[in-house]
C-alpha positions as CSV (number, residue, x, y, z in Angstrom):
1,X,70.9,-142.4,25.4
2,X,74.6,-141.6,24.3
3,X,76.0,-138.3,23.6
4,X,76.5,-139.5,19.9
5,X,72.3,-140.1,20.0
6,X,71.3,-137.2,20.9
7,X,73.1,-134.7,19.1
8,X,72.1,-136.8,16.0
9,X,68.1,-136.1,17.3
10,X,69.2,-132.8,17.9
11,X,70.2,-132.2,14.2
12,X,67.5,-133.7,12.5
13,X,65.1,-131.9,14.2
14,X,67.2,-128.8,13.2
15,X,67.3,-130.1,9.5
16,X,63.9,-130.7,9.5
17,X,63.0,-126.9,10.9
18,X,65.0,-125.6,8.3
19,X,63.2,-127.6,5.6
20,X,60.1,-126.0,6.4
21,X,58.3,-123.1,5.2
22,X,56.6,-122.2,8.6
23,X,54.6,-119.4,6.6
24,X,52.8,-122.6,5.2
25,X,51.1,-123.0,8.5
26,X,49.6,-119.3,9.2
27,X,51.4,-118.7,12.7
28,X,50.1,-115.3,12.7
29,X,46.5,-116.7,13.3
30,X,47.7,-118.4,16.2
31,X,48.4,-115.2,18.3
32,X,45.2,-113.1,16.2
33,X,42.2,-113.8,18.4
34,X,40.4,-111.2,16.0
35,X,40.2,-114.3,13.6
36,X,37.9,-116.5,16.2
37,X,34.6,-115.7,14.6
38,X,33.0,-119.2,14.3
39,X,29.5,-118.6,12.3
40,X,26.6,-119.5,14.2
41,X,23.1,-121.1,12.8
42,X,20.2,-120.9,15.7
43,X,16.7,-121.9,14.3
44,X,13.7,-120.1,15.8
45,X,10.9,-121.3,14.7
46,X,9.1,-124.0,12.4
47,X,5.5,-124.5,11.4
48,X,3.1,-126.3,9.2
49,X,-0.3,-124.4,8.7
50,X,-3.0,-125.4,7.4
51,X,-5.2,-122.8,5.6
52,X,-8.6,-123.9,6.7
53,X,-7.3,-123.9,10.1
54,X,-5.7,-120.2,9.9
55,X,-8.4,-118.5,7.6
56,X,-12.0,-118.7,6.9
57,X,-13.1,-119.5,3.5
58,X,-16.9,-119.3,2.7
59,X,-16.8,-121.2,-1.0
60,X,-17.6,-124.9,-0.7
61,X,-16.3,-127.9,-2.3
62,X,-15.3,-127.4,-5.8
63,X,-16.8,-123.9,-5.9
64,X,-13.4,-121.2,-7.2
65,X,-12.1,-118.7,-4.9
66,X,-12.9,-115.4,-5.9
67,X,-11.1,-113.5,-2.9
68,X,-8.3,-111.6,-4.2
69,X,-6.7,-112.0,-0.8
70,X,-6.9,-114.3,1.9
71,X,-4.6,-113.2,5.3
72,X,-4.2,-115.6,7.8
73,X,-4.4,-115.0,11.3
74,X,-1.6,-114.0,12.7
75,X,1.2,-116.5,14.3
76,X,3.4,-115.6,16.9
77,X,6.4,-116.8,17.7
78,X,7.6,-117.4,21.3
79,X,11.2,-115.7,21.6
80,X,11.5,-115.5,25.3
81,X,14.0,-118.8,25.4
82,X,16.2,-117.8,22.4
83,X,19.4,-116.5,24.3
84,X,22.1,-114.8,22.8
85,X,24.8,-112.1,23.7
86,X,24.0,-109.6,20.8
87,X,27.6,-107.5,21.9
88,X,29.7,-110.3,20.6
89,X,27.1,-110.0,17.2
90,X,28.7,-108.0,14.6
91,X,26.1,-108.5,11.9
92,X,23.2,-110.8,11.5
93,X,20.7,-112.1,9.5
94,X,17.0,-113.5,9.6
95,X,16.6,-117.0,7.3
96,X,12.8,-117.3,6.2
97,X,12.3,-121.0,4.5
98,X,9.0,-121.3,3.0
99,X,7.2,-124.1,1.2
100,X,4.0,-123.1,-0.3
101,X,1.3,-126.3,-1.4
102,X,-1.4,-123.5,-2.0
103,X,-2.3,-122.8,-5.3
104,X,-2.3,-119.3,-4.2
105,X,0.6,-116.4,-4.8
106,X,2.4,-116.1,-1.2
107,X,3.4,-113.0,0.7
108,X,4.2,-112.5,4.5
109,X,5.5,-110.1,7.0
110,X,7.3,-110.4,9.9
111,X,7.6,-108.0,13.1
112,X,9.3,-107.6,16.5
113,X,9.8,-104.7,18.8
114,X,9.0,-102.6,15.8
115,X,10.9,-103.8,12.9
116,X,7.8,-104.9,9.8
117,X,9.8,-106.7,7.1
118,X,7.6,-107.8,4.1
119,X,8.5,-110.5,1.8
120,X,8.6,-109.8,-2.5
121,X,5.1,-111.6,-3.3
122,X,6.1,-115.5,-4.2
123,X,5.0,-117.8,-6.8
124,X,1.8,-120.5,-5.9
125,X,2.7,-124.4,-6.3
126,X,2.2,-125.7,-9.6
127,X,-1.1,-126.9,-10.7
128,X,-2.4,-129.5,-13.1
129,X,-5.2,-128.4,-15.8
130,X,-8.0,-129.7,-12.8
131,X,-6.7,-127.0,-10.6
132,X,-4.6,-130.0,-8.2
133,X,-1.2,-129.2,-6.5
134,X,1.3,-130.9,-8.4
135,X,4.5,-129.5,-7.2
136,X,5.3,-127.0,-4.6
137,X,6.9,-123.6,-4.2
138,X,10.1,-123.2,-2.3
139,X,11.8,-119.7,-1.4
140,X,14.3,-119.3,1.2
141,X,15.4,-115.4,1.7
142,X,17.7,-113.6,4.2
143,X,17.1,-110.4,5.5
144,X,20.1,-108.8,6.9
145,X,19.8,-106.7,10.6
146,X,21.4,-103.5,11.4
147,X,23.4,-103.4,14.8
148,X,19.7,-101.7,16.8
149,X,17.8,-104.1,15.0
150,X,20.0,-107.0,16.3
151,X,19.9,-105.4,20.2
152,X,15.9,-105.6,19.4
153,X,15.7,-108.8,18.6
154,X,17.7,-110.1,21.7
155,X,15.1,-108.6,23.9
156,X,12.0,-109.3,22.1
157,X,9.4,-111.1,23.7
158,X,7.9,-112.5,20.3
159,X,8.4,-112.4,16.1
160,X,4.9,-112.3,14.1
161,X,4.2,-113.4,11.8
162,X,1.9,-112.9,9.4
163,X,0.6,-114.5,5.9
164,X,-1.2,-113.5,2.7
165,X,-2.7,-115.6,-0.3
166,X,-2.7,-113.7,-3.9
167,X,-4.9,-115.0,-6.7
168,X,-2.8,-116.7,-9.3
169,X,-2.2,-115.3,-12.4
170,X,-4.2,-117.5,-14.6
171,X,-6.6,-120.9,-13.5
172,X,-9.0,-121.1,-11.0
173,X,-8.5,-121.7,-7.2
174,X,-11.0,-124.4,-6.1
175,X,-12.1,-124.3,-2.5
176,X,-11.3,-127.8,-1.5
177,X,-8.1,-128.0,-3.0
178,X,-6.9,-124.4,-1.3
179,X,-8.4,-125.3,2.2
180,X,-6.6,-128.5,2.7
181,X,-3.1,-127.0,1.1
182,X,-0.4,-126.2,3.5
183,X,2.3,-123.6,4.1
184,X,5.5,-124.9,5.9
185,X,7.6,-121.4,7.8
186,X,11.1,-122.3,8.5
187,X,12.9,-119.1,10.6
188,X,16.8,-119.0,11.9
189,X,19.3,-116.9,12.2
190,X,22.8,-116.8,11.2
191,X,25.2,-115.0,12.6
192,X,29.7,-114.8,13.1
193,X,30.4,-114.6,16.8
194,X,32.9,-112.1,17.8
195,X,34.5,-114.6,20.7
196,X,36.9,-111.3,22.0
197,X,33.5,-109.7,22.7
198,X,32.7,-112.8,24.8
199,X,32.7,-111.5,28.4
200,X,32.7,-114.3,31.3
């Protein structure tokens, strides 16, 4: 390369420095590690439950539902392999996904290490004038942790979980149609990850 060459590289890279509006490309967060706080989704746990195989319901066949409340049995989530470093957690929160086929209202409750959280009580699925599921009820709600509630949840051995049918507010509940209906849980957590708080 000749003298001539590189002094003319040399001043168009200079031209083209001064050009640019380096604010444009945020330098500062470049040297801020404080900003390094990817968000993280972990599911926890995912079910489909059948209500004749959770509860017992005496009425047969086409016979209503009288019950004003059905619980389930309880369902227990294993937590012993969900690993996470809760000191690099600022703030959390618990993601319950529920689809509901029953033609009952929904409520449930969920517990670990102390901390009972209890759902609003949800809508039933749709029904047709023969008392059929014709479209189902979807909720998803977040349920936001404290910072001892977080620690908690890092050590608990298991999350609860626990469900209760309401009578609708008008039509019938037919036995047959309530027994074979199903409930699908989705739980996760969602958190931003403090990476500076990352020890190795």
């Amino acid at each position: 390369m000749s003298k001539n060459q590189f002094f003319s590289i040399i001043g168009s890279v200079a031209l083209l420095l001064a050009s640019c509006n380096l604010s444009d490309f945020q330098t500062s967060k470049l040297i801020s590690p404080t900003d390094l706080n990817p968000v993280l989704y972990m599911p926890v746990a995912t079910g489909n439950y059948l209500v004749k195989d959770y509860t017992h319901i005496p009425e047969l066949g086409n016979m209503p539902v009288l019950e004003p409340k059905i619980v389930f049995d309880t369902i227990r989530y294993d937590m012993t392999k969900l690993n996470f470093l809760p000191t690099a957690v600022d703030s959390m929160v618990i993601i319950v996904k529920t689809v509901n086929e029953t033609p009952m209202k929904l409520q449930y409750s969920f517990s670990f290490t102390g901390k009972i959280v209890t759902s609003p009580l949800l809508p039933g699925a749709k029904l047709n004038p023969n008392g059929d599921v014709i479209e189902a009820s979807k909720d998803s709600i977040e349920y936001k942790l404290n910072y001892a509630e977080i620690l908690n949840l890092g050590i608990t051995p298991s999350i609860d979980f626990a469900i209760s049918l309401f009578q609708p507010g008008s039509g019938s509940v037919i036995a047959t149609v309530l027994k074979n209906s199903n409930i699908s849980v989705k739980v996760g957590i969602r958190a931003p990850v403090n990476l500076v708080k990352i020890k190795t």
